[in-house]
NUDO-988007 format. One record per atom (N, C-alpha, C, O): residue number from 1; x, y, z. Coordinates in nm, 4 decimals, always signed. Last residue first. Example, Ala and Ser with C-alpha at 12.3 -4.5 7.8 and 13.67 -1.06 7.14 Angstrom:
+------+----------+----------+----------+
: resi :       c1 :       c2 :       c3 :
+------+----------+----------+----------+
:    2 :  +1.2850 :  -0.2250 :  +0.7080 :
:    2 :  +1.3670 :  -0.1060 :  +0.7140 :
:    2 :  +1.2900 :  +0.0030 :  +0.7870 :
:    2 :  +1.3409 :  +0.1138 :  +0.8039 :
:    1 :  +1.3190 :  -0.5690 :  +0.7800 :
:    1 :  +1.2300 :  -0.4500 :  +0.7800 :
:    1 :  +1.3200 :  -0.3300 :  +0.7800 :
:    1 :  +1.4236 :  -0.3319 :  +0.8465 :
+------+----------+----------+----------+
***
This chain:
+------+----------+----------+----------+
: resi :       c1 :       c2 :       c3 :
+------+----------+----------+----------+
:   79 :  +7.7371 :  +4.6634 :  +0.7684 :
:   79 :  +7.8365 :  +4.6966 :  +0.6589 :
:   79 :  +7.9717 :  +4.7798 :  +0.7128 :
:   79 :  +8.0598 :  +4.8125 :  +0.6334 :
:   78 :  +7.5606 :  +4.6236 :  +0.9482 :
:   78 :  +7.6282 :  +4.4833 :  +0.8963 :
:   78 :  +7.7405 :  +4.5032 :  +0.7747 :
:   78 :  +7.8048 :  +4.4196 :  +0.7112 :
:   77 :  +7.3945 :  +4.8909 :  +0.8493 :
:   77 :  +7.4060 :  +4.7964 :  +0.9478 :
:   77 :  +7.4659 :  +4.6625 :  +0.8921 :
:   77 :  +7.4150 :  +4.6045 :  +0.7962 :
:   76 :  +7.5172 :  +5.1885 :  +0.6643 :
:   76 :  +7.4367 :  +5.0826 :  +0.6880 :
:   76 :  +7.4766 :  +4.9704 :  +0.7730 :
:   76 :  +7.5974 :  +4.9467 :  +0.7746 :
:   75 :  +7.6416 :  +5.4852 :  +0.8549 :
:   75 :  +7.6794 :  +5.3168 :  +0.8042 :
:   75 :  +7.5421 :  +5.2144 :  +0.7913 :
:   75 :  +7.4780 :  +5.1726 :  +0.8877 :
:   74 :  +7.4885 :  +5.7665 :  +0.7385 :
:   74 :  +7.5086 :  +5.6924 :  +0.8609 :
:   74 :  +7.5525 :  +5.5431 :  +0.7589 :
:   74 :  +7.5159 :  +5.5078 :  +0.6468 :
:   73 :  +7.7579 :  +6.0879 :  +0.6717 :
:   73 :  +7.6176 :  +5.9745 :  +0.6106 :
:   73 :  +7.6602 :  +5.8329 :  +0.7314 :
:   73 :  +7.7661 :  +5.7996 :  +0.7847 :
:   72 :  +7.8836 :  +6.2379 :  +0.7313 :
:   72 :  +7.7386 :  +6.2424 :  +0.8055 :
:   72 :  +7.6812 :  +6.1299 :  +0.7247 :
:   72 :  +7.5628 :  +6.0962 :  +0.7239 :
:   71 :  +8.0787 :  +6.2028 :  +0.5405 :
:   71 :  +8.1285 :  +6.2177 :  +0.6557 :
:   71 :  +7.9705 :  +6.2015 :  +0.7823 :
:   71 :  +7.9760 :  +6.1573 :  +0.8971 :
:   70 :  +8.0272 :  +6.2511 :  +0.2815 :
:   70 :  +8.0143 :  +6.0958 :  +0.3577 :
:   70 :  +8.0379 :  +6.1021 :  +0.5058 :
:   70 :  +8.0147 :  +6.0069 :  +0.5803 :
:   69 :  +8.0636 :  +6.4845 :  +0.2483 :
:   69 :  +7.9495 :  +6.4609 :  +0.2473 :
:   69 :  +7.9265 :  +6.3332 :  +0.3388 :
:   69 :  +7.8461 :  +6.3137 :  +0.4300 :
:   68 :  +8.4134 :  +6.5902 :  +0.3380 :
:   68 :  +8.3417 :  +6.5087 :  +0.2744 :
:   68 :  +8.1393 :  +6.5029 :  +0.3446 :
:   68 :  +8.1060 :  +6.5160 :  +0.4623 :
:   67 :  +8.4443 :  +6.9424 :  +0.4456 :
:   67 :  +8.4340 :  +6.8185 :  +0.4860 :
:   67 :  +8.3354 :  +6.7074 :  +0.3727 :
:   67 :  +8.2211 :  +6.7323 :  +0.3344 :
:   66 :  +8.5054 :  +7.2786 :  +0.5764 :
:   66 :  +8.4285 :  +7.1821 :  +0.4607 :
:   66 :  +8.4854 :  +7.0343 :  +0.4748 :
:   66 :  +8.5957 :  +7.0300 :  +0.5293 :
:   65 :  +8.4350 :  +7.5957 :  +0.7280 :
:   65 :  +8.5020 :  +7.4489 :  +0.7408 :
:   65 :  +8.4395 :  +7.3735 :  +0.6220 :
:   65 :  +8.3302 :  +7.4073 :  +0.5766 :
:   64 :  +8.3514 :  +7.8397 :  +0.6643 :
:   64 :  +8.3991 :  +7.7759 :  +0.7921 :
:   64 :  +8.4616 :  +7.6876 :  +0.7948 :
:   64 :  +8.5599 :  +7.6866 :  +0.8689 :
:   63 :  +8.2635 :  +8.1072 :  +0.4557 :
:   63 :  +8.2680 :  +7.9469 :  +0.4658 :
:   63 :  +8.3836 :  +7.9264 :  +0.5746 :
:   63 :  +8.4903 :  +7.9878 :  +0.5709 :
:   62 :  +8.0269 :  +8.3360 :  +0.5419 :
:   62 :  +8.1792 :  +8.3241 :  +0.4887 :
:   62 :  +8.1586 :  +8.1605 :  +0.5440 :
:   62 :  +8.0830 :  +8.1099 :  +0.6270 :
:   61 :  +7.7970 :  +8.5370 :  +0.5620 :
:   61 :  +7.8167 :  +8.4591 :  +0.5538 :
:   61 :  +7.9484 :  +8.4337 :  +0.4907 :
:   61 :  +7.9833 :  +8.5014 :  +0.3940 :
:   60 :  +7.6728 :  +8.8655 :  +0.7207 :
:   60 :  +7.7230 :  +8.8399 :  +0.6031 :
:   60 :  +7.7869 :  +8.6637 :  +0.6372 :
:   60 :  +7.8304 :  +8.6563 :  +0.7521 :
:   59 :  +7.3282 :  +9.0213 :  +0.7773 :
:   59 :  +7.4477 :  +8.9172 :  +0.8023 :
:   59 :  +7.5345 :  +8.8650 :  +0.6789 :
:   59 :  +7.4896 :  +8.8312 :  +0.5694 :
:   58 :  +7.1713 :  +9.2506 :  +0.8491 :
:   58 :  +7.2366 :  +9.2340 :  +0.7412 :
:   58 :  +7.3448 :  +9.1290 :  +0.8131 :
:   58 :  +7.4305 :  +9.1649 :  +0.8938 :
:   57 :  +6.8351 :  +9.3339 :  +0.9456 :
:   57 :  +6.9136 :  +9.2522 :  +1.0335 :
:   57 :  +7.0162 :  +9.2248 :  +0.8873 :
:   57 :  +6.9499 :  +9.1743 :  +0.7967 :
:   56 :  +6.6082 :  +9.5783 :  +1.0066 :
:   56 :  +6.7227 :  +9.4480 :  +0.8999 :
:   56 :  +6.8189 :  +9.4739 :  +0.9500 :
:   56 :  +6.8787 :  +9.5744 :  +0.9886 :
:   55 :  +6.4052 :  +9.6057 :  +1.2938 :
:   55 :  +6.4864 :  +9.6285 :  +1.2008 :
:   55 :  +6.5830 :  +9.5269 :  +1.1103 :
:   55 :  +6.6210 :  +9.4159 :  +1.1477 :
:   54 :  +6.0906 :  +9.7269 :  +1.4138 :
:   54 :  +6.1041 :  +9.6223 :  +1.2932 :
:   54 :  +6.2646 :  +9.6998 :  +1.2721 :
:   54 :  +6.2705 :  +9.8191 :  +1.2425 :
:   53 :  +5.9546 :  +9.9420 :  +1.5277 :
:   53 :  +6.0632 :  +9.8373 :  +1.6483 :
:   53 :  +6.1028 :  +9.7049 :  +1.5030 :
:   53 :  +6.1437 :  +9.5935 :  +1.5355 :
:   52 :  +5.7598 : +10.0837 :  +1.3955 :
:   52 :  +5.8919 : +10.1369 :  +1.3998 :
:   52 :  +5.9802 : +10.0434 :  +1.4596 :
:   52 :  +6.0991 : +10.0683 :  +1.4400 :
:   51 :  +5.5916 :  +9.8570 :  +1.1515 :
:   51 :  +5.6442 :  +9.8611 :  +1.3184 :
:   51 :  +5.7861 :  +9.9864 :  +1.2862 :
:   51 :  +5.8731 :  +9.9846 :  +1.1991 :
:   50 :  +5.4188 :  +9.9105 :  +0.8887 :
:   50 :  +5.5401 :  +9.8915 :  +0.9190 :
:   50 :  +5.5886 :  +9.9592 :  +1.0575 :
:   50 :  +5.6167 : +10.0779 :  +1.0740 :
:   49 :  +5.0612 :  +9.7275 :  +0.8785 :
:   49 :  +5.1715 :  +9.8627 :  +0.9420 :
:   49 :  +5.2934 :  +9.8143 :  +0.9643 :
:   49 :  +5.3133 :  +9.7128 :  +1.0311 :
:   48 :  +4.9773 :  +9.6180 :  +0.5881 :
:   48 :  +5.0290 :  +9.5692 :  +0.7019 :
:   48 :  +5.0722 :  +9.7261 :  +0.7646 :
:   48 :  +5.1090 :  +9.8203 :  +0.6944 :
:   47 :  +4.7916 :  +9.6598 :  +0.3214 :
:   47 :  +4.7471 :  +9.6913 :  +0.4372 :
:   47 :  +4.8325 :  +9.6674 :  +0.5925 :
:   47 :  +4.7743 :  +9.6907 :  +0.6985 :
:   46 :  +4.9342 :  +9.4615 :  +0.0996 :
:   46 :  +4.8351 :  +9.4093 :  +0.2004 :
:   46 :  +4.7746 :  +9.4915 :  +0.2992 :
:   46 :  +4.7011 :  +9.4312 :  +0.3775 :
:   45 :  +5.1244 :  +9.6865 :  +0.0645 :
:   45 :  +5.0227 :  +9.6883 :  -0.0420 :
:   45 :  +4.8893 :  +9.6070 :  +0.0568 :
:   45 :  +4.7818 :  +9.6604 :  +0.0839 :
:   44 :  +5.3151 :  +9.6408 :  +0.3074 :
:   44 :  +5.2540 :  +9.7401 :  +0.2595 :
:   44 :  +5.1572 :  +9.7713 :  +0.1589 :
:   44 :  +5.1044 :  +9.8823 :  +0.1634 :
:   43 :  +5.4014 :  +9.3487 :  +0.1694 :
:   43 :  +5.3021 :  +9.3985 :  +0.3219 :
:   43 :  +5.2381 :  +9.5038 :  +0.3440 :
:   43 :  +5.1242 :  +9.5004 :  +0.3904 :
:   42 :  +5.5014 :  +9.4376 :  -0.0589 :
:   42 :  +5.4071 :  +9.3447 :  -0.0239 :
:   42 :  +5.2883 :  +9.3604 :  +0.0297 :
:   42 :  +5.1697 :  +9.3746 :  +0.0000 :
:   41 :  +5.7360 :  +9.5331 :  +0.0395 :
:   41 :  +5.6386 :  +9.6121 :  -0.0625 :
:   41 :  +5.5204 :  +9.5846 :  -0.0500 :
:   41 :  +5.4317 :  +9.6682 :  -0.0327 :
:   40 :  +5.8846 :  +9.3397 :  +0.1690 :
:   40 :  +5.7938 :  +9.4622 :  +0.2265 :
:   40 :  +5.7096 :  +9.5567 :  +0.1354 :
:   40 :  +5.6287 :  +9.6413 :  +0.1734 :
:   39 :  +5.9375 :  +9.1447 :  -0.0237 :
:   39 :  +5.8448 :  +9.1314 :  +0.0808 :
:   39 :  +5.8086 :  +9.2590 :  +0.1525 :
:   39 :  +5.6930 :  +9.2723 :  +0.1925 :
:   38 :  +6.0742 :  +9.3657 :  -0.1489 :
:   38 :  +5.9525 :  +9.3174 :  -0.2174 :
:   38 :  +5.9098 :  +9.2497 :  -0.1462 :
:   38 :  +5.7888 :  +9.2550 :  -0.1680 :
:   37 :  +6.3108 :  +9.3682 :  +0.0073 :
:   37 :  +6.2443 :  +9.4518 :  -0.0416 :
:   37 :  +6.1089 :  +9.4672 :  -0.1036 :
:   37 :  +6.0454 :  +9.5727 :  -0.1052 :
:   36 :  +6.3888 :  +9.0814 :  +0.0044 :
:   36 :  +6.3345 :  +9.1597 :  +0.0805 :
:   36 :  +6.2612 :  +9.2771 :  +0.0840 :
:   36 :  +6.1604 :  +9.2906 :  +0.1533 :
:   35 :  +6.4922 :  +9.0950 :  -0.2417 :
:   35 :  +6.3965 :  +8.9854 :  -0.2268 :
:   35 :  +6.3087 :  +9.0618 :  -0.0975 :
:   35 :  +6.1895 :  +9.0920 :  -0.1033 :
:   34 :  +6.6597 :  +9.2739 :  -0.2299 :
:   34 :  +6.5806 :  +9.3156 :  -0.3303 :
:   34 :  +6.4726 :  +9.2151 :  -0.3258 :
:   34 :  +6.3699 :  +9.2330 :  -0.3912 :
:   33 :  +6.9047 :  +9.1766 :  -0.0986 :
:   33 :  +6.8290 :  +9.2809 :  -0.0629 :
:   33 :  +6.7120 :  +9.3092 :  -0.1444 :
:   33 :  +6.6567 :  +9.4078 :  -0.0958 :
:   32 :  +6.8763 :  +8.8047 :  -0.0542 :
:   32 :  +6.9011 :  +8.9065 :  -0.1770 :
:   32 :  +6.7955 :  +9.0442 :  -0.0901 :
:   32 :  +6.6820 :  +9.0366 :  -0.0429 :
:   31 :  +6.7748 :  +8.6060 :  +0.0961 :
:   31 :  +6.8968 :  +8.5904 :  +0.0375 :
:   31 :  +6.9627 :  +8.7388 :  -0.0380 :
:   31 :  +7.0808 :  +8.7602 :  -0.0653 :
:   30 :  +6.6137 :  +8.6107 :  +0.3982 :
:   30 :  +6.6399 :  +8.6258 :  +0.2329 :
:   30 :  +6.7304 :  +8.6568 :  +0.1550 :
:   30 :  +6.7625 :  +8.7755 :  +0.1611 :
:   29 :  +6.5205 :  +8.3806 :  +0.6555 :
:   29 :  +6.5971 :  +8.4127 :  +0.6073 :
:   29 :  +6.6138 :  +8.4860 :  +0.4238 :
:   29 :  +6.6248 :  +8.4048 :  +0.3319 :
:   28 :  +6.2588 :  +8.3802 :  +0.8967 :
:   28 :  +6.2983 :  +8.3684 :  +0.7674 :
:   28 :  +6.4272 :  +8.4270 :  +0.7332 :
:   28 :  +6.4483 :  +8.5357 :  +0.7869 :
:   27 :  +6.3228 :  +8.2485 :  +1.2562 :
:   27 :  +6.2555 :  +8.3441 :  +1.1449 :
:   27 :  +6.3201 :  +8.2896 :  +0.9691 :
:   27 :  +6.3957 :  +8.1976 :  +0.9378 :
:   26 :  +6.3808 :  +8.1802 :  +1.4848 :
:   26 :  +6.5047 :  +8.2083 :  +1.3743 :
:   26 :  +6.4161 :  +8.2618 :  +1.2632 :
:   26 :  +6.4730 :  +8.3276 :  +1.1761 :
:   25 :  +6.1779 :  +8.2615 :  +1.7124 :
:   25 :  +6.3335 :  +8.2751 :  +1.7402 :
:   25 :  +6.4482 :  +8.2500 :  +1.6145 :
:   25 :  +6.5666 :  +8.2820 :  +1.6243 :
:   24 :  +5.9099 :  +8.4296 :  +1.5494 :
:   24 :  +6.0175 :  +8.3274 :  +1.6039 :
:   24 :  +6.1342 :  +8.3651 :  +1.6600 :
:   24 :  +6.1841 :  +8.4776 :  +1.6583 :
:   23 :  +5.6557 :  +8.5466 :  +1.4371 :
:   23 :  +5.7435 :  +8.6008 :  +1.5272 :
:   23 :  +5.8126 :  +8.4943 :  +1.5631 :
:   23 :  +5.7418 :  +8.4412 :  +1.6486 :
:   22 :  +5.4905 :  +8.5997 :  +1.1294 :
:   22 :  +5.4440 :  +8.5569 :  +1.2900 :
:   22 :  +5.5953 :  +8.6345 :  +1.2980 :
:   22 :  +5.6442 :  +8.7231 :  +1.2280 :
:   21 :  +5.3017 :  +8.7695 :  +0.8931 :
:   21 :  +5.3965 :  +8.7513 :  +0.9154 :
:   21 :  +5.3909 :  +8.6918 :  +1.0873 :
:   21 :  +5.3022 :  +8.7316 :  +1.1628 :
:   20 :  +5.0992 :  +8.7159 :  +0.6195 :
:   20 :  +5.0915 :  +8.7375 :  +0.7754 :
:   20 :  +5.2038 :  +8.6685 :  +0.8543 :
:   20 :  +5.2082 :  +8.5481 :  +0.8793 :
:   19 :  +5.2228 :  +8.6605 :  +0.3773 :
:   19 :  +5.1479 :  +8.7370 :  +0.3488 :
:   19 :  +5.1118 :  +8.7927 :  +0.5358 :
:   19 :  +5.1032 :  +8.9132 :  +0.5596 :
:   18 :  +5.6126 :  +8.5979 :  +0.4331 :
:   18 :  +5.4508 :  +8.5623 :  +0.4359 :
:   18 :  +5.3656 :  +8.6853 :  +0.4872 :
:   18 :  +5.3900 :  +8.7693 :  +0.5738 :
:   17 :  +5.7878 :  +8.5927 :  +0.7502 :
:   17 :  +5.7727 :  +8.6408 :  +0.6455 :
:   17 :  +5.6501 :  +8.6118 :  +0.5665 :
:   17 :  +5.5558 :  +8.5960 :  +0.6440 :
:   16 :  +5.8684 :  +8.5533 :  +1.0073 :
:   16 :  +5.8487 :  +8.4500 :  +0.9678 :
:   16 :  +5.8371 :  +8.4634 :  +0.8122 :
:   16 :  +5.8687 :  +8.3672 :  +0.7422 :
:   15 :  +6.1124 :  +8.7806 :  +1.2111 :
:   15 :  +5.9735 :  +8.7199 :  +1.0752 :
:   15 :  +6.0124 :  +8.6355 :  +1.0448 :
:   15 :  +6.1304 :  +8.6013 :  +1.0370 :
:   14 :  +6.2575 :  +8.6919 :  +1.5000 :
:   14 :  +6.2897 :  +8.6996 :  +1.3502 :
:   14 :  +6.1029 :  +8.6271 :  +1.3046 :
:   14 :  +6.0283 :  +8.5322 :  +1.3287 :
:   13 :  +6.2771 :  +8.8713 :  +1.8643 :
:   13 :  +6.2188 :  +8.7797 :  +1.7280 :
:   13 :  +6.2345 :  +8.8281 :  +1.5575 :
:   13 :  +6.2281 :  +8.9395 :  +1.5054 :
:   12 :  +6.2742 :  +9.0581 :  +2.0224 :
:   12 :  +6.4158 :  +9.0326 :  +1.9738 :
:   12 :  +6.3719 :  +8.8993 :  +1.9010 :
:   12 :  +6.4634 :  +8.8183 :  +1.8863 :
:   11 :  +6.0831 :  +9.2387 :  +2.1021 :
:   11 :  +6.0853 :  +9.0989 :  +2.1106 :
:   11 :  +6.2250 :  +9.0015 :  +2.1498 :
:   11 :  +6.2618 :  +8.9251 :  +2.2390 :
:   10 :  +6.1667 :  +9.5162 :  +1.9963 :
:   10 :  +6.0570 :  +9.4677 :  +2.1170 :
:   10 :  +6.0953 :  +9.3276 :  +2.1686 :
:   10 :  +6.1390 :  +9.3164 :  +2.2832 :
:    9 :  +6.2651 :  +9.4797 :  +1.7402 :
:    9 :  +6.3354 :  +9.5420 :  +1.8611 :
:    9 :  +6.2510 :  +9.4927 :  +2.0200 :
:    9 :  +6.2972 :  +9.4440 :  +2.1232 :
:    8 :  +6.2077 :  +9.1638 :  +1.5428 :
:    8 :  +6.1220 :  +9.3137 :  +1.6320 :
:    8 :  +6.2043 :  +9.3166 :  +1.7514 :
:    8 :  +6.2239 :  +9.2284 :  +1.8350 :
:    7 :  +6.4078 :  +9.1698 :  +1.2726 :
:    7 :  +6.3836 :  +9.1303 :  +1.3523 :
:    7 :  +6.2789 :  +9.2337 :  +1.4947 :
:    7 :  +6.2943 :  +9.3531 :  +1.5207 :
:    6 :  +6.4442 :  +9.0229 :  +0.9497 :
:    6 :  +6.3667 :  +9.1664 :  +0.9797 :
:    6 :  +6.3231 :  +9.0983 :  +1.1268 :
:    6 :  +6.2403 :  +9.0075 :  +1.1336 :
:    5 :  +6.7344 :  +8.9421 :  +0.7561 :
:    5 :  +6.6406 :  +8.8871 :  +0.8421 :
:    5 :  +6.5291 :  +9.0098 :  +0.8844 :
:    5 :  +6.5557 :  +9.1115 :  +0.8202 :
:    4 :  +6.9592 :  +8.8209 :  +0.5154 :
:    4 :  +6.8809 :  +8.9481 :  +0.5376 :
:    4 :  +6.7590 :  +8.8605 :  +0.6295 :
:    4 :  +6.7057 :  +8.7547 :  +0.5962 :
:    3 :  +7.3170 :  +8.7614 :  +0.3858 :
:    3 :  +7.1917 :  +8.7735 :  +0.4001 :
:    3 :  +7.0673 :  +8.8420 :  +0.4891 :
:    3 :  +7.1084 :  +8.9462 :  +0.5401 :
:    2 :  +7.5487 :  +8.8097 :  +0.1571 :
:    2 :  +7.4842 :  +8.8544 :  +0.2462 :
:    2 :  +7.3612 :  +8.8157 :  +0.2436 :
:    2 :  +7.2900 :  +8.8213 :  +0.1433 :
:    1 :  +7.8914 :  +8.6473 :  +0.1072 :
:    1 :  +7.7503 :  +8.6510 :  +0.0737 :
:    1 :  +7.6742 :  +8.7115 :  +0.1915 :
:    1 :  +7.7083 :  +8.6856 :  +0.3069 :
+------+----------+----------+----------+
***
């Protein structure tokens, strides 16, 4: 699975995404190239300037490890 970040070369910060976008250290994440895509359509309809130092960021996700749920669940007390 791939997912999709828009980070400023300048900064090295991830959008926050939203009609006024901020600047973080993990920013928004979108699941789907086409979700993204339409946040920038967006911005561009809002009047935003698209930064030349703005680039997508394509991460691809693969499963690591898996483990019962119960495994983080905390012991109730006296039990």
């Amino acid at each position: 699975m791939k997912i999709y970040k828009i980070r400023d070369l300048s900064t090295g910060k991830y959008s926050t995404g939203g009609i006024r976008p901020d600047w973080e250290e993990d920013g928004k994440v979108w699941l789907s190239l086409g979700a993204l895509k339409s946040h920038i359509t967006g911005l561009v309809k809002d009047g935003i300037t698209i930064s030349p130092f703005w680039e997508v960021i394509e991460m691809e996700l693969t499963e690591a490890q898996a483990y019962p749920v119960l495994a983080l669940a905390k012991k109730k007390e006296g039990k």
